[in-house]
C-alpha positions as CSV (number, residue, x, y, z in Angstrom):
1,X,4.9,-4.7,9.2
2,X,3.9,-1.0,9.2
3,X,1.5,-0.1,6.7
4,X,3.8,2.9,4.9
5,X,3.5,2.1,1.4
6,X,6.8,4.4,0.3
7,X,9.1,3.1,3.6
8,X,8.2,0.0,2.6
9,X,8.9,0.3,-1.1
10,X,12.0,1.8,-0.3
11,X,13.1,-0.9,2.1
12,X,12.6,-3.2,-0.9
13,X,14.5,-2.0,-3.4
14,X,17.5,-1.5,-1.0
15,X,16.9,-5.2,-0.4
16,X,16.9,-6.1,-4.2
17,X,20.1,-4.0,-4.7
18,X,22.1,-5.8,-2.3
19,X,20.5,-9.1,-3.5
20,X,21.4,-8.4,-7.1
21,X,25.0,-7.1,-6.2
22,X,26.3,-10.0,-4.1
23,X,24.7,-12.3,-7.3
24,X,26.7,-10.1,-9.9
25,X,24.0,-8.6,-11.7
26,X,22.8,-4.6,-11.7
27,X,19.8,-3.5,-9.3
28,X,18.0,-1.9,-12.4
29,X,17.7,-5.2,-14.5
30,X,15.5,-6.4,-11.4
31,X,11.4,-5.5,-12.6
32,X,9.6,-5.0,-9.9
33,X,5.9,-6.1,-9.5
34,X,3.8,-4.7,-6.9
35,X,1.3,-7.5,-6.0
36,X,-1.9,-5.8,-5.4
37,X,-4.0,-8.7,-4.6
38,X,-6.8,-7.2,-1.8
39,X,-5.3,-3.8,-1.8
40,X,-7.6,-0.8,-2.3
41,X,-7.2,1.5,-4.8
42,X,-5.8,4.5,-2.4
43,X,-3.0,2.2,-1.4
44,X,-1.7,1.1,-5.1
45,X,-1.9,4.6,-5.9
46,X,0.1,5.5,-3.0
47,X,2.5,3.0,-4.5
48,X,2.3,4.7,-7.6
49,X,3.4,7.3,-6.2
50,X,6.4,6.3,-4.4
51,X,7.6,5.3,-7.8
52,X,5.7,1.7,-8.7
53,X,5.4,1.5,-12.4
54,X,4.5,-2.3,-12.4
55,X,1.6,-3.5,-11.3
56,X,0.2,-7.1,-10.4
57,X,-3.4,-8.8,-10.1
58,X,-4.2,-11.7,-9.6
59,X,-7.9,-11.6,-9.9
60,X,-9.7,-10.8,-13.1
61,X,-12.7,-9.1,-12.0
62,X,-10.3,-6.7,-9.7
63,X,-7.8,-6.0,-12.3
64,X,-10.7,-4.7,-14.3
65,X,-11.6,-2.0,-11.5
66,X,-8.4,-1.1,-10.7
67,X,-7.8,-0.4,-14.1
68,X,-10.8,2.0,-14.6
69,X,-9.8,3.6,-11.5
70,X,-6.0,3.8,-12.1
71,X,-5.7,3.8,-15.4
72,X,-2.9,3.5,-17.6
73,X,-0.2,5.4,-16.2
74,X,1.5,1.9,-15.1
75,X,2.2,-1.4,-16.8
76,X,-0.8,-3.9,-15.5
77,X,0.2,-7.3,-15.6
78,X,-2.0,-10.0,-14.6
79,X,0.1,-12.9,-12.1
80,X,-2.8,-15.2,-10.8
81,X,-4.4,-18.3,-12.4
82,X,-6.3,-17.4,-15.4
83,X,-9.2,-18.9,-16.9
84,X,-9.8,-19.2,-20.6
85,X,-13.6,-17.5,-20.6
86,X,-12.1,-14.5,-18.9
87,X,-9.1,-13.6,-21.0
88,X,-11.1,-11.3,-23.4
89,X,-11.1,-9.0,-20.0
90,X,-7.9,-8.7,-19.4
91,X,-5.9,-8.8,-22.9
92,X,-7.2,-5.2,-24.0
93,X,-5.2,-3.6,-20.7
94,X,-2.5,-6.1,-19.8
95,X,1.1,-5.7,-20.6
96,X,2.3,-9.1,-19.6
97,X,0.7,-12.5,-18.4
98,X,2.8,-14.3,-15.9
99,X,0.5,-17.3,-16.0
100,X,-0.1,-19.5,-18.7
101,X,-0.1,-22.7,-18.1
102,X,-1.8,-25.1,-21.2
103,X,-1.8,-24.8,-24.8
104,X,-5.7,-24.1,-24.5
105,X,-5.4,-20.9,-22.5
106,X,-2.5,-19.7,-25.0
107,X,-4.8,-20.4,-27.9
108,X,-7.4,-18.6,-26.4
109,X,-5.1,-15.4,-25.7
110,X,-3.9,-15.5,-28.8
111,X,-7.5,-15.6,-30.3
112,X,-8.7,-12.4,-27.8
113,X,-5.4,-10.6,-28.9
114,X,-6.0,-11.1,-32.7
115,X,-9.3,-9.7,-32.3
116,X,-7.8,-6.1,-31.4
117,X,-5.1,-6.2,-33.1
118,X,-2.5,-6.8,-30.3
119,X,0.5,-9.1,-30.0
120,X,0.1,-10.1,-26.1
121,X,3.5,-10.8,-24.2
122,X,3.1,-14.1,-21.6
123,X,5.3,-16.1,-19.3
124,X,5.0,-19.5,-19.5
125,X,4.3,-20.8,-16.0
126,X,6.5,-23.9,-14.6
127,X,5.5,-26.3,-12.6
128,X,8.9,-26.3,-10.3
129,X,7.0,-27.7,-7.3
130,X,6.3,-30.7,-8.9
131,X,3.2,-31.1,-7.0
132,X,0.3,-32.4,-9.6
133,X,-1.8,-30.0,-7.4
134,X,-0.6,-27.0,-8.5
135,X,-0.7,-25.1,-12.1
136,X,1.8,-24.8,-14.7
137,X,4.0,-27.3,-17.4
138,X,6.2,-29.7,-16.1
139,X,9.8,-28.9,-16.9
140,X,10.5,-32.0,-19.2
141,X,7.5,-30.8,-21.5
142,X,8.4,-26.8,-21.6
143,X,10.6,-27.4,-25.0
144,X,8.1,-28.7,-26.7
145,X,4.7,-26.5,-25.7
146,X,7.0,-23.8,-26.1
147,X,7.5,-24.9,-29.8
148,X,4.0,-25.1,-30.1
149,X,3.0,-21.7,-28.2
150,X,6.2,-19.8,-30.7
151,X,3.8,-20.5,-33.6
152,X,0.5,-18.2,-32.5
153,X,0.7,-15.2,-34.1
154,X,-0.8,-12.7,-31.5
155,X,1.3,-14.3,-28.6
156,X,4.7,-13.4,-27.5
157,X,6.5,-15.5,-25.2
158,X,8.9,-13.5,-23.1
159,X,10.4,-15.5,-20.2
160,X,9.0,-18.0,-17.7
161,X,7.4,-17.9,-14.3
162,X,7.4,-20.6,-10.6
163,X,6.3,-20.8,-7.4
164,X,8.0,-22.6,-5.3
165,X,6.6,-24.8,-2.8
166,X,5.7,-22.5,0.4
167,X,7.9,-22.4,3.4
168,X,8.7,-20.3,6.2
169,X,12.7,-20.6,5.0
170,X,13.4,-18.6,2.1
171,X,16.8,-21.4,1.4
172,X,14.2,-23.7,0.9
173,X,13.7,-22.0,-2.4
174,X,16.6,-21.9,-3.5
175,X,16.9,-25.0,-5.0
176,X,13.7,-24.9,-7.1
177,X,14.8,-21.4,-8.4
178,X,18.1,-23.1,-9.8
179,X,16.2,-25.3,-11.7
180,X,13.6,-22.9,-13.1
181,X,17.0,-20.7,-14.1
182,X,18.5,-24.1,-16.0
183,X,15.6,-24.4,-17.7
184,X,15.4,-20.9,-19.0
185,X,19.1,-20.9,-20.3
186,X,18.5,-23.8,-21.8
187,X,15.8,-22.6,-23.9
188,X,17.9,-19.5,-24.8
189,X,20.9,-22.0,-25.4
190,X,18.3,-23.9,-28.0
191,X,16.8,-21.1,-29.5
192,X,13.7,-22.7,-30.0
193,X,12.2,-20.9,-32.4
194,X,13.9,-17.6,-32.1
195,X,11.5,-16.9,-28.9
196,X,13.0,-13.8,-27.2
197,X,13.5,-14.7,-23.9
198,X,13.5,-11.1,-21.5
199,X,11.9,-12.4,-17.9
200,X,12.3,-14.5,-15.3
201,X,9.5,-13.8,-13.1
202,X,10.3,-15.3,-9.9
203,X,10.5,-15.1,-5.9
204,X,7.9,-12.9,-3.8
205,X,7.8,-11.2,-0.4
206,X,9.2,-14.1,1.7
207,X,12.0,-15.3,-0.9
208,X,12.6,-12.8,-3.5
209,X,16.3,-12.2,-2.2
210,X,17.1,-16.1,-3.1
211,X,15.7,-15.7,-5.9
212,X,17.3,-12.8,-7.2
213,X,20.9,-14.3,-6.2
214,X,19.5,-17.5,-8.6
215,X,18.8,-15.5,-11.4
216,X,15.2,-13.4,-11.7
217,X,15.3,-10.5,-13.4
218,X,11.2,-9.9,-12.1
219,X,10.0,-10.3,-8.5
220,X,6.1,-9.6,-7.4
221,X,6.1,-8.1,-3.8
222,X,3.0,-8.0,-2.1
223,X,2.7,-8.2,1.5
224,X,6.0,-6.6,1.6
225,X,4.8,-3.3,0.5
226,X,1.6,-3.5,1.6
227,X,1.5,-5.2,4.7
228,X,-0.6,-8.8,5.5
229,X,-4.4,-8.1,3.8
230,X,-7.5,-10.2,5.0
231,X,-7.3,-13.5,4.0
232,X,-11.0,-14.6,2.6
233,X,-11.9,-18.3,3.3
């Protein structure tokens, strides 16, 4: 893939307009997050830029030092596995958290939040993979940590967020997208707790097409914007 940041933004939002089109919805209801996982700081400003307002880290200790050398002139959210004694890091600066994944971590946001006054919006992350391997709830347990999660004072719960199991066929996906978009009209259908339900933050670079047509109204692009980066063993 060539490394132009704008062609390539531009490539993908002509694919998510299409995408959301042939599923019935409108191209600008589809958030998108660059995923800037191993990208320098020129590159996600050249995002910036071409028109990126939505940015995503995965790593604590690099969304800190993007942020002091970005700043706040885009929404940061935070989309990798996070770990309970490095939330006070990220809550000051982060618009949304894509990944919670227990009770204890949403306690602990909710604690770091309270401290500065904030109310912190999250995803709540599903397991769809079913694999005990990977993180998040399982769907038949959702309802009822949501229940739980609703009651913290300094924590919002806006949508859900899955991963899929990976393949190199994007239809693979699909099927694991349909059941993470069940699950989140259901929960809107029960209206557990009044929770205002806004994202559905899933599909990336190799299946974010599918899972538009299925439903998400948030996608986090990475290598298709940025090219492949150096994978670190």
């Amino acid at each position: 893939m060539v490394e132009n940041v704008a062609e390539n933004i531009l490539k993908i939002r002509e694919r998510i307009s299409k995408a959301a089109l042939k599923s019935g919805h409108k191209p600008e209801e589809i958030r998108l997050v660059a995923a800037i996982k191993k990208v320098p700081a020129k590159k996600v400003i050249e995002a910036i830029n071409a028109g990126v307002v939505d940015l995503g880290e995965n790593r604590v200790q690099d969304a800190v030092a993007k942020f002091n050398e970005v700043g706040d002139c885009v929404n940061w959210h935070f989309i990798g596995h996070l770990q309970r004694n490095k939330v006070k890091y990220i809550v000051p600066f982060v618009e949304l958290i894509h990944s919670v994944d227990s009770i204890r971590l949403a306690r602990e946001i909710d604690k770091q939040a309270r401290k500065i006054g904030k109310v912190q919006k999250v995803l709540l992350e599903v397991n769809i993979s079913h694999e005990k391997s990977k993180f998040g709830f399982f769907s038949d347990e959702i309802s009822a940590k949501l229940k739980e999660i609703a009651k913290l004072k300094n924590v919002k719960v806006k949508g859900l967020m899955g991963i899929p199991p990976l393949t190199d066929k994007p239809e693979n996906s699909r099927r694991f997208f349909k059941e993470l978009k069940e699950i989140f009209d259901n929960i809107i259908k029960e209206n557990v707790l009044c929770v205002e339900f806004s994202y559905l933050s899933m599909g990336m670079t190799n299946d974010f097409e599918v899972a538009i047509e299925e439903g998400a109204n948030m996608v986090r692009i990475g290598t298709g914007i940025f090219g492949f980066r150096e994978v670190v063993k």
